[in-house]
PQR file with spaces between the fields and no chain letter, atoms N, CA, C, O and H, PARSE charges and radii, in Angstrom:
ATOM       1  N    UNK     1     -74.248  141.248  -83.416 -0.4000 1.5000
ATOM       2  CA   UNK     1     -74.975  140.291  -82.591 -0.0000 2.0000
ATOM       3  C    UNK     1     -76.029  139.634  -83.467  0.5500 1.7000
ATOM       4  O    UNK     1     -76.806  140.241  -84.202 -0.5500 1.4000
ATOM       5  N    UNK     2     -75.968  138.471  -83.318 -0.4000 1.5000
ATOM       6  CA   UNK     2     -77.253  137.621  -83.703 -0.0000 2.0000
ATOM       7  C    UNK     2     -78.554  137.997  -83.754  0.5500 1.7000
ATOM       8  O    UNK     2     -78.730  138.926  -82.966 -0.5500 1.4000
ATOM       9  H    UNK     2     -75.336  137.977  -82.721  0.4000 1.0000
ATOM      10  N    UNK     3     -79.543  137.693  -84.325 -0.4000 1.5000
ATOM      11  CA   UNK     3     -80.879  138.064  -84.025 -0.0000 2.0000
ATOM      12  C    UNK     3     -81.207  137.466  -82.786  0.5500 1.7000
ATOM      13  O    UNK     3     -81.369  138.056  -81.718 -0.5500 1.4000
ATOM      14  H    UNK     3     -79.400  136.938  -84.965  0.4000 1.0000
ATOM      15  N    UNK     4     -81.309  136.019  -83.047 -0.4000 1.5000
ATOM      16  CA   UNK     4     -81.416  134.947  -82.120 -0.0000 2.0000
ATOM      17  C    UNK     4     -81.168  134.984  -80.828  0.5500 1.7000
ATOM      18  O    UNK     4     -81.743  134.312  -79.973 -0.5500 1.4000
ATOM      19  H    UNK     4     -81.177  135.540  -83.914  0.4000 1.0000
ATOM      20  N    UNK     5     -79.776  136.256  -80.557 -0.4000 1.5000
ATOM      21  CA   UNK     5     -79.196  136.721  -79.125 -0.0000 2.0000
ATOM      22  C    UNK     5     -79.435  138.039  -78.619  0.5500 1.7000
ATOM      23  O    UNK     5     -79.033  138.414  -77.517 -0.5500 1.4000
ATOM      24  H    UNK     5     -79.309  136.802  -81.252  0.4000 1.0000
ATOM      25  N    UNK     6     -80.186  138.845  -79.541 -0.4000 1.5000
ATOM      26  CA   UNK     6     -80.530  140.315  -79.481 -0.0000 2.0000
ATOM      27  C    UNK     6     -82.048  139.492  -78.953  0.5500 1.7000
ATOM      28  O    UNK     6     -82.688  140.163  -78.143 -0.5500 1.4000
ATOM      29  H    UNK     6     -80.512  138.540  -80.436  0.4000 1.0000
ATOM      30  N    UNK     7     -82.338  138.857  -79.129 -0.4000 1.5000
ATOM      31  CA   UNK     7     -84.099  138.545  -78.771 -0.0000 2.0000
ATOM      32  C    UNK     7     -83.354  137.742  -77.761  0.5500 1.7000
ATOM      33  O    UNK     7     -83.811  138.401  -76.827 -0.5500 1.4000
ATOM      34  H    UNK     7     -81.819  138.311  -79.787  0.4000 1.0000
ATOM      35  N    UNK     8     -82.498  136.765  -77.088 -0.4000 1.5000
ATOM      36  CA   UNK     8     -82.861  136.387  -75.981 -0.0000 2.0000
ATOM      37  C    UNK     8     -82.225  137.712  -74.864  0.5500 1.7000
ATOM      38  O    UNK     8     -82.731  137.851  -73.750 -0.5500 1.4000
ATOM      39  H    UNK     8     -82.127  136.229  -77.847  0.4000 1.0000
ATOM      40  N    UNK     9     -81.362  138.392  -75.225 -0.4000 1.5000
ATOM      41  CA   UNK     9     -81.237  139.929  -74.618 -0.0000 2.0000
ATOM      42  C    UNK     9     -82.747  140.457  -74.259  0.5500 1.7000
ATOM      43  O    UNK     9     -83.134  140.484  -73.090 -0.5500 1.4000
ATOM      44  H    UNK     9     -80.951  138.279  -76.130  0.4000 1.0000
ATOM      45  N    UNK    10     -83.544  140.862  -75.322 -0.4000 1.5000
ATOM      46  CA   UNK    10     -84.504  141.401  -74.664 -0.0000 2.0000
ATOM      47  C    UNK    10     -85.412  140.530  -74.339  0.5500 1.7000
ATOM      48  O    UNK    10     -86.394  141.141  -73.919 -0.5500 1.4000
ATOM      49  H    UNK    10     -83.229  140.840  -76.271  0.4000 1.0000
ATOM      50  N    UNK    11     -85.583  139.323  -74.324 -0.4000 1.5000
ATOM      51  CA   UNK    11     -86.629  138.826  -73.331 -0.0000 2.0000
ATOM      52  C    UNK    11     -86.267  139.268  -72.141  0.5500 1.7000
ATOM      53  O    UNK    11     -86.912  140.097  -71.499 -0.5500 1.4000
ATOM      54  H    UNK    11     -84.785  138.827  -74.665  0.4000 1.0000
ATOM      55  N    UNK    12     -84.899  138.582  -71.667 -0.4000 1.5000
ATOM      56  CA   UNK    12     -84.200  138.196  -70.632 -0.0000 2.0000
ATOM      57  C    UNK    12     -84.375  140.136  -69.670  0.5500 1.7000
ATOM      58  O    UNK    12     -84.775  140.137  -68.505 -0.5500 1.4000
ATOM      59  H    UNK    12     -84.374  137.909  -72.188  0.4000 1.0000
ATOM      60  N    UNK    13     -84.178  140.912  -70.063 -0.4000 1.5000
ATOM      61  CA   UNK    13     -84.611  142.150  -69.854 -0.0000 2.0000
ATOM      62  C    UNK    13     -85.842  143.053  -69.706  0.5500 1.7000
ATOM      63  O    UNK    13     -86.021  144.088  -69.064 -0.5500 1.4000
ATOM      64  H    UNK    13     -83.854  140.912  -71.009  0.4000 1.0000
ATOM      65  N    UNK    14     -86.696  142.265  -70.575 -0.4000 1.5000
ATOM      66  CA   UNK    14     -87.613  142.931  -70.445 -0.0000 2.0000
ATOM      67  C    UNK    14     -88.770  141.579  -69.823  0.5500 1.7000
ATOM      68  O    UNK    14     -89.107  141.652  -68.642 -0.5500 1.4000
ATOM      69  H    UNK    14     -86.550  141.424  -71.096  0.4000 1.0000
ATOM      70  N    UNK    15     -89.240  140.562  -70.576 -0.4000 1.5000
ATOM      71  CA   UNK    15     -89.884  139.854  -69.258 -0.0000 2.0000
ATOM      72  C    UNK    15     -89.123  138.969  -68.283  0.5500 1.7000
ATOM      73  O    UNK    15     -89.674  138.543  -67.268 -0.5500 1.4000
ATOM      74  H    UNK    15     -88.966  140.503  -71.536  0.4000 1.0000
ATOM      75  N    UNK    16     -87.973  138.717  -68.558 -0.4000 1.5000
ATOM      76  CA   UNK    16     -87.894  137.843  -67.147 -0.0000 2.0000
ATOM      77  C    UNK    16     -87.389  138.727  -65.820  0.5500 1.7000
ATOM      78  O    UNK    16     -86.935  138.269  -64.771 -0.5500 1.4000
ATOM      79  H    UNK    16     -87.525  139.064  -69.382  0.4000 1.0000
ATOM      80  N    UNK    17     -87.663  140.525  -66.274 -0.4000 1.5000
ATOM      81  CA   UNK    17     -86.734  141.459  -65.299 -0.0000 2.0000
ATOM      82  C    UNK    17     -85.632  141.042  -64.555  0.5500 1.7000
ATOM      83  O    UNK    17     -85.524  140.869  -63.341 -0.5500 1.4000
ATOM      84  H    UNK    17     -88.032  140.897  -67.126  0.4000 1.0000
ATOM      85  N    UNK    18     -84.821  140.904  -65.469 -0.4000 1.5000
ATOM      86  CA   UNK    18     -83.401  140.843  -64.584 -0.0000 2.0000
ATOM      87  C    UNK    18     -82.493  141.991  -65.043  0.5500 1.7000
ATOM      88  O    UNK    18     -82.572  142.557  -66.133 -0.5500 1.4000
ATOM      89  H    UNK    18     -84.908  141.044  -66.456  0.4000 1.0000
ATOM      90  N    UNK    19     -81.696  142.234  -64.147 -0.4000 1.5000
ATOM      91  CA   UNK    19     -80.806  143.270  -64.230 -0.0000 2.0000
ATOM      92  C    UNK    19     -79.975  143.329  -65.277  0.5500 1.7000
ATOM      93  O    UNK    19     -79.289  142.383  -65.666 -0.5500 1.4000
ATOM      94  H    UNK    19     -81.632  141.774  -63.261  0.4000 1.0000
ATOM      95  N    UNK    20     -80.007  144.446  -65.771 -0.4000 1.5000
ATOM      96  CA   UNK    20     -79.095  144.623  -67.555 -0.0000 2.0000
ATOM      97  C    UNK    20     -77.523  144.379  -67.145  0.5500 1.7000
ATOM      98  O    UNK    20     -77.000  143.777  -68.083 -0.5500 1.4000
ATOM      99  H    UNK    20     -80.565  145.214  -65.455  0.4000 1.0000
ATOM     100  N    UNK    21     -76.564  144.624  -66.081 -0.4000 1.5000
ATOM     101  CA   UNK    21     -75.604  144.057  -65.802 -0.0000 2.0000
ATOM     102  C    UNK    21     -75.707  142.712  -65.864  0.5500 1.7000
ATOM     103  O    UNK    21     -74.850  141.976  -66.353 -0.5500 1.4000
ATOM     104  H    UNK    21     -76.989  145.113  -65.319  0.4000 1.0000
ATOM     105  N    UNK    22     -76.658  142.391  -65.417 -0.4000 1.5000
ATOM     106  CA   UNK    22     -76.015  140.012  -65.452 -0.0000 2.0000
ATOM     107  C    UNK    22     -76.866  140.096  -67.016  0.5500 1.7000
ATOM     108  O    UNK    22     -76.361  139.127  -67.583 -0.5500 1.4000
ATOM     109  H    UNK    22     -77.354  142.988  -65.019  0.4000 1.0000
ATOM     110  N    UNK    23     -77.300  140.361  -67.452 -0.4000 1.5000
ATOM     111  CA   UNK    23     -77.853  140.043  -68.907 -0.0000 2.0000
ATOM     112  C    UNK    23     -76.519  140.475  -69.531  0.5500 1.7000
ATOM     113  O    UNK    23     -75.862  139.469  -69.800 -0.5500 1.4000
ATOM     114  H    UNK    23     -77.710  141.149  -66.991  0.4000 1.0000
ATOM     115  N    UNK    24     -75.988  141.420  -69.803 -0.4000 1.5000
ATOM     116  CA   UNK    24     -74.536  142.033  -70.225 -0.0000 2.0000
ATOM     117  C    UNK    24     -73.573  141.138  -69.645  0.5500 1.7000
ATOM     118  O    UNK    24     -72.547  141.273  -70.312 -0.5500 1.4000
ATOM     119  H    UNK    24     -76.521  142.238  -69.584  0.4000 1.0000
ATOM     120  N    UNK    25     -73.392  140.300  -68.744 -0.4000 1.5000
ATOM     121  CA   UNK    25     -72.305  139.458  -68.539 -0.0000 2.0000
ATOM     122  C    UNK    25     -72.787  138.247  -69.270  0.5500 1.7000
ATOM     123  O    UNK    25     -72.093  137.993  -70.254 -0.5500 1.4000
ATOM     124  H    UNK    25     -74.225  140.190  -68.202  0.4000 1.0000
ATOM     125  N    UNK    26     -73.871  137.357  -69.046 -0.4000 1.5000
ATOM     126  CA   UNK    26     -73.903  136.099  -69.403 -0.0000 2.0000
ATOM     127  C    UNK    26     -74.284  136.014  -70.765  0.5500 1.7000
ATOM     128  O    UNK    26     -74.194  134.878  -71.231 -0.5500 1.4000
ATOM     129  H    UNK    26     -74.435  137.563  -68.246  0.4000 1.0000
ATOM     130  N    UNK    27     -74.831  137.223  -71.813 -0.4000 1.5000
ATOM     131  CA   UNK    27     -74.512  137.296  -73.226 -0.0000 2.0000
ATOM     132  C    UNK    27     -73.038  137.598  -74.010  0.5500 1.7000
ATOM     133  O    UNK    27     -72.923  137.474  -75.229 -0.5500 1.4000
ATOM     134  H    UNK    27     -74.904  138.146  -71.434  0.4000 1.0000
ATOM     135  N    UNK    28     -71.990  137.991  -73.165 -0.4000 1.5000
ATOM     136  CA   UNK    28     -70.779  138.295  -72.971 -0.0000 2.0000
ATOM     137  C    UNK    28     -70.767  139.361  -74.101  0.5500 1.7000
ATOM     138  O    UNK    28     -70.038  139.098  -75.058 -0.5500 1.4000
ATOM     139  H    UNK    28     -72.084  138.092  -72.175  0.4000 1.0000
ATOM     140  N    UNK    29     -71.677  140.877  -74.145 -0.4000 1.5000
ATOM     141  CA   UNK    29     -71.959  141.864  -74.451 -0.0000 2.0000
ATOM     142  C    UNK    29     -70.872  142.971  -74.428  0.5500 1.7000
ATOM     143  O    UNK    29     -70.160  142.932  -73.424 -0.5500 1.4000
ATOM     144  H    UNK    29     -72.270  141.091  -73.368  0.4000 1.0000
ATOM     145  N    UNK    30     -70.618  143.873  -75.253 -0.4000 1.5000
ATOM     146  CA   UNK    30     -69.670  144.994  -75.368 -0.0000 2.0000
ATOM     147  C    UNK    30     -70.473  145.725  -74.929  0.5500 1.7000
ATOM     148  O    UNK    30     -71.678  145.495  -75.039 -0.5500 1.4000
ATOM     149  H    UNK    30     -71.196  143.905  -76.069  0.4000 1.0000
ATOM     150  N    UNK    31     -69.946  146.871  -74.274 -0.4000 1.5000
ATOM     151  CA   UNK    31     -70.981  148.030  -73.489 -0.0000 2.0000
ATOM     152  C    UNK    31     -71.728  148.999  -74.461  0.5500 1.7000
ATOM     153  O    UNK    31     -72.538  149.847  -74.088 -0.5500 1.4000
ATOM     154  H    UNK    31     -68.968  147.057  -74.184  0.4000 1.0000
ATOM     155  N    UNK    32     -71.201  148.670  -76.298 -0.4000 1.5000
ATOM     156  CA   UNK    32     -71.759  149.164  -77.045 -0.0000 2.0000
ATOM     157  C    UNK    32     -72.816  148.625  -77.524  0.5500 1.7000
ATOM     158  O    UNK    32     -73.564  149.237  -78.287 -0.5500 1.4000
ATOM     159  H    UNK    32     -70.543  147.981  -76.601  0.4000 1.0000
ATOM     160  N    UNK    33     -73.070  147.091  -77.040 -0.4000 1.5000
ATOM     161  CA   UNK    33     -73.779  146.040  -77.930 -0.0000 2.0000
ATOM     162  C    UNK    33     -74.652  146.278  -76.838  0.5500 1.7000
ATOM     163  O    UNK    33     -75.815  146.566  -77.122 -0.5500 1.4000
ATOM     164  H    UNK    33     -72.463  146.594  -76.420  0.4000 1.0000
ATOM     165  N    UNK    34     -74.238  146.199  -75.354 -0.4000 1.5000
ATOM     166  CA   UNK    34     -75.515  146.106  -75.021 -0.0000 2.0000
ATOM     167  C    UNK    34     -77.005  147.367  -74.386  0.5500 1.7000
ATOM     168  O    UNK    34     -78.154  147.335  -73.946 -0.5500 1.4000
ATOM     169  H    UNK    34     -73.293  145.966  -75.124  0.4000 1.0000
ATOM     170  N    UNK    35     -75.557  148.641  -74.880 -0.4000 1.5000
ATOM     171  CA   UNK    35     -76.492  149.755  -74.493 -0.0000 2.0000
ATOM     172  C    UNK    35     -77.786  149.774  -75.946  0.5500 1.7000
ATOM     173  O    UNK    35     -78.986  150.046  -75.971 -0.5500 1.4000
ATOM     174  H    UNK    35     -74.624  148.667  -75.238  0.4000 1.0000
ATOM     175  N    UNK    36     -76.925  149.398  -76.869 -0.4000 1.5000
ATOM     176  CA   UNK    36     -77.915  149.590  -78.587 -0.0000 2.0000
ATOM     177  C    UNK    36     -78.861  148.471  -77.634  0.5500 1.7000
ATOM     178  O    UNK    36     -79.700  149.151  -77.043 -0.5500 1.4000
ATOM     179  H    UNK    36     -75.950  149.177  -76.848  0.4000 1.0000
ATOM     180  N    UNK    37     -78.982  147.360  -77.365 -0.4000 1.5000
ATOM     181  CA   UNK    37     -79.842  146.309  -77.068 -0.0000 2.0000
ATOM     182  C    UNK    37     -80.799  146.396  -75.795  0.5500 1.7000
ATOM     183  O    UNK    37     -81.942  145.970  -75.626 -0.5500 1.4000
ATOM     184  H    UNK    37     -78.300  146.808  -77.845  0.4000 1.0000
ATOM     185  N    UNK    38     -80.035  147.013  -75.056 -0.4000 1.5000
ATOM     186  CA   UNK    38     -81.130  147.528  -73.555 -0.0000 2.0000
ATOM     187  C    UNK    38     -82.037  148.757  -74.048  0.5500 1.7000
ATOM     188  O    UNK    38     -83.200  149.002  -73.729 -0.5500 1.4000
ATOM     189  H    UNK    38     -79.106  147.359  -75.193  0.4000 1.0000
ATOM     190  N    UNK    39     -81.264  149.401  -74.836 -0.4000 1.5000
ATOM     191  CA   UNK    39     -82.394  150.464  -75.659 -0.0000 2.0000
ATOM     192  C    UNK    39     -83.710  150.248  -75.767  0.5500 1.7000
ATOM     193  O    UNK    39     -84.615  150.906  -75.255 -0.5500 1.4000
ATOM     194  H    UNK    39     -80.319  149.202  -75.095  0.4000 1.0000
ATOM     195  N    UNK    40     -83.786  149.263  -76.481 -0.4000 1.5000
ATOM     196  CA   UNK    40     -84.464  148.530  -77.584 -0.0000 2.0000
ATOM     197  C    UNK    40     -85.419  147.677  -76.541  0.5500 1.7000
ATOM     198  O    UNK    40     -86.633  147.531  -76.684 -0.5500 1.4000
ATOM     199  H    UNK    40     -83.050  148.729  -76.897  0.4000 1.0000
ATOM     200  N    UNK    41     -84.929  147.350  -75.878 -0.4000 1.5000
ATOM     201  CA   UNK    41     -86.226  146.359  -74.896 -0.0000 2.0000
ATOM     202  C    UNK    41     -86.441  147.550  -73.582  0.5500 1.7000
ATOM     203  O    UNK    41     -87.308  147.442  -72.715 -0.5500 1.4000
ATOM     204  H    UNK    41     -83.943  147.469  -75.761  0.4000 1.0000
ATOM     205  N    UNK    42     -85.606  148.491  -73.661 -0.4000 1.5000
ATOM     206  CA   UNK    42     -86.251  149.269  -72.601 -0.0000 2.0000
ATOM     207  C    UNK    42     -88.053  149.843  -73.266  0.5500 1.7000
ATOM     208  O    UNK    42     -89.078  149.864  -72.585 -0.5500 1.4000
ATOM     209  H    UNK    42     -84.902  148.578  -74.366  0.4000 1.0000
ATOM     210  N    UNK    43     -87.918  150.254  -74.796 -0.4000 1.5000
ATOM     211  CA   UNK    43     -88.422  150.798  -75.770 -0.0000 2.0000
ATOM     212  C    UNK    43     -89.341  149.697  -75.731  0.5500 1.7000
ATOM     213  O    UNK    43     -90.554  149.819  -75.562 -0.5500 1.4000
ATOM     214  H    UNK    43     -87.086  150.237  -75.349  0.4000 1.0000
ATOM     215  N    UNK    44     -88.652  148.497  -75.911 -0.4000 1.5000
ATOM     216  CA   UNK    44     -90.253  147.691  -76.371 -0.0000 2.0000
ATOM     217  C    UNK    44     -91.030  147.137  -74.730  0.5500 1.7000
ATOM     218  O    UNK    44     -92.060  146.470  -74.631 -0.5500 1.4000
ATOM     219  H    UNK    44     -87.666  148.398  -76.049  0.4000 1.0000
ATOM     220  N    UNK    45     -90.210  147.631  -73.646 -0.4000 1.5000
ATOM     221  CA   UNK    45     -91.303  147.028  -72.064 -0.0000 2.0000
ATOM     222  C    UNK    45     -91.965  148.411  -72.070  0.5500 1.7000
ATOM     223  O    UNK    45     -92.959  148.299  -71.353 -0.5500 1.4000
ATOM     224  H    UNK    45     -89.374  148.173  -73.727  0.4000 1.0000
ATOM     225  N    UNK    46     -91.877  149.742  -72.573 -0.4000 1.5000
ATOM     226  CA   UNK    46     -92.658  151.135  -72.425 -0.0000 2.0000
ATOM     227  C    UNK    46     -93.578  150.424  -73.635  0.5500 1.7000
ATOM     228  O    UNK    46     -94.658  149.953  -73.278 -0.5500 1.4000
ATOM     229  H    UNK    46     -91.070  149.833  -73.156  0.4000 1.0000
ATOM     230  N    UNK    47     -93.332  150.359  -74.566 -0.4000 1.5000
ATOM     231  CA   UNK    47     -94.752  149.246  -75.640 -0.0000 2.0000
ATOM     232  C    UNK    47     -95.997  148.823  -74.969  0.5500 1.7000
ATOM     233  O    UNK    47     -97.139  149.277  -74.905 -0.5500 1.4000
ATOM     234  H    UNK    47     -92.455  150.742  -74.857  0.4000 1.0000
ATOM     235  N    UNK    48     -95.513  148.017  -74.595 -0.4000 1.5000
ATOM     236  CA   UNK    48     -95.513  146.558  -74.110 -0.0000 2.0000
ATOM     237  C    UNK    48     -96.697  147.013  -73.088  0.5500 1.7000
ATOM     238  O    UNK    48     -97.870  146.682  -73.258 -0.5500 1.4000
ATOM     239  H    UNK    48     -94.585  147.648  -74.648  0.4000 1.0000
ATOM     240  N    UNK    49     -96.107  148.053  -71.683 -0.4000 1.5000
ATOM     241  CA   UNK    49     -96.776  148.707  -70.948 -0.0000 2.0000
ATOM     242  C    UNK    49     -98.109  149.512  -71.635  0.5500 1.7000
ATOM     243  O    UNK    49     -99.257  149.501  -71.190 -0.5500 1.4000
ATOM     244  H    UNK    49     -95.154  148.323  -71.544  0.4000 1.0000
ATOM     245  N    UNK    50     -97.616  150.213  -72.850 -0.4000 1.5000
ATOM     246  CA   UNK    50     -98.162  151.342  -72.672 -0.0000 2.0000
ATOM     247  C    UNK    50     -99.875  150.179  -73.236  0.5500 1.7000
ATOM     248  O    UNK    50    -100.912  150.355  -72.597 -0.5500 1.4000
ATOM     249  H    UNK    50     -96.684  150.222  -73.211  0.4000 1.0000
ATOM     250  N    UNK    51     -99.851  149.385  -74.128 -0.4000 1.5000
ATOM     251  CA   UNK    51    -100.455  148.583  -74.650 -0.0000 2.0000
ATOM     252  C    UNK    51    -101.489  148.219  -73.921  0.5500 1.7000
ATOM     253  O    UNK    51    -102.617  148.485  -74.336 -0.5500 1.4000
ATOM     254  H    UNK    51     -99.009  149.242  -74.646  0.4000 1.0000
ATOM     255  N    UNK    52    -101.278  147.418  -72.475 -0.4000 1.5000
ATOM     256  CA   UNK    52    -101.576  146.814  -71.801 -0.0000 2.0000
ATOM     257  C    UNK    52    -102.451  147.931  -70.851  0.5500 1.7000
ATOM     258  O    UNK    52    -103.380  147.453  -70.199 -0.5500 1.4000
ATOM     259  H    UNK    52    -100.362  147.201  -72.138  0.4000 1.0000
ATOM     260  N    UNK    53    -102.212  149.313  -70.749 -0.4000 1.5000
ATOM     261  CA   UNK    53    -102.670  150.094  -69.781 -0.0000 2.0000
ATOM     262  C    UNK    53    -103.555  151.237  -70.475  0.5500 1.7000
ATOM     263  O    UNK    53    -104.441  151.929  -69.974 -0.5500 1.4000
ATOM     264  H    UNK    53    -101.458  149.702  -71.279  0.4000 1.0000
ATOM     265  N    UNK    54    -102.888  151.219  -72.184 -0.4000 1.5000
ATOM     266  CA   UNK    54    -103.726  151.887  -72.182 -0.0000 2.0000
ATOM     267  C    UNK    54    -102.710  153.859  -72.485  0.5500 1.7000
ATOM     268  O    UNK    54    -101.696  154.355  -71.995 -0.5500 1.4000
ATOM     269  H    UNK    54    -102.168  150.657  -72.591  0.4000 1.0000
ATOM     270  N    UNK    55    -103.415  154.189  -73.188 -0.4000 1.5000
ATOM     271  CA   UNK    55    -102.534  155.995  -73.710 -0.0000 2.0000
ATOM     272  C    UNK    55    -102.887  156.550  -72.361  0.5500 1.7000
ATOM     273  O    UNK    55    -103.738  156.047  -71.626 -0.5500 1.4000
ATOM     274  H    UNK    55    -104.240  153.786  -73.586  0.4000 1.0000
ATOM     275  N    UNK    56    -102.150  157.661  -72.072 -0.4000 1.5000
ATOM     276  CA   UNK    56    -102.486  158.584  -71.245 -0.0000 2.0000
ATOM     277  C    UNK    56    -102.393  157.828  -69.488  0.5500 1.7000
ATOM     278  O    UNK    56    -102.604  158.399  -68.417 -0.5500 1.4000
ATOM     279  H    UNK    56    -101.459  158.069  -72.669  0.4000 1.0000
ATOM     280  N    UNK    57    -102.125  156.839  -69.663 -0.4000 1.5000
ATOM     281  CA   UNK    57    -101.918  156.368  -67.902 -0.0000 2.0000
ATOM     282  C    UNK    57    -100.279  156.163  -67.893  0.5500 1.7000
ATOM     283  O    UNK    57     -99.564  155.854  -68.847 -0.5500 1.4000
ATOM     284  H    UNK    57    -101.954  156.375  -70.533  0.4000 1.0000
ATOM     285  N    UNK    58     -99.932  156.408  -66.637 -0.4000 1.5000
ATOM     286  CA   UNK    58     -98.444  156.051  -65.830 -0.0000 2.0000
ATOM     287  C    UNK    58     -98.606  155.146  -65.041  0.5500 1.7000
ATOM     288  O    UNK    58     -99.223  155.452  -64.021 -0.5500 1.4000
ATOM     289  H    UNK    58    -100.512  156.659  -65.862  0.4000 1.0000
ATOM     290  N    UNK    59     -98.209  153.937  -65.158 -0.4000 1.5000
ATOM     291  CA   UNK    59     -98.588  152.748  -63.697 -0.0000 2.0000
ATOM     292  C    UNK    59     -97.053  153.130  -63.091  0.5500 1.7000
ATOM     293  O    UNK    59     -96.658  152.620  -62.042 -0.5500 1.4000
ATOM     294  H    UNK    59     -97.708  153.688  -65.986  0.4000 1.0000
């Protein structure tokens, strides 16, 4: 996969929250491409969170 399409994967996943099934259809994703890629923005919205809130909190 592209860089270019691995980053609109995880935007599209992680800020525009949409469901990793229609992100996996309309990138037309292998279930290998897009579990490595939902990984990865699952990983970077726990970041992302943890950043924003702060160590030691659960929102």
């Amino acid at each position: 996969m592209s860089g270019f399409k691995a980053q609109l994967v995880i935007t599209a996943v992680v800020i525009e929250g949409r469901r990793k099934r229609d992100v996996a259809r309309d990138y037309q994703l292998s279930p290998t491409e897009f579990d490595n890629w939902s990984s990865r923005a699952e990983l970077r919205r726990i970041l992302r969170q943890s950043a924003t809130t702060g160590p030691g909190t659960d929102s």
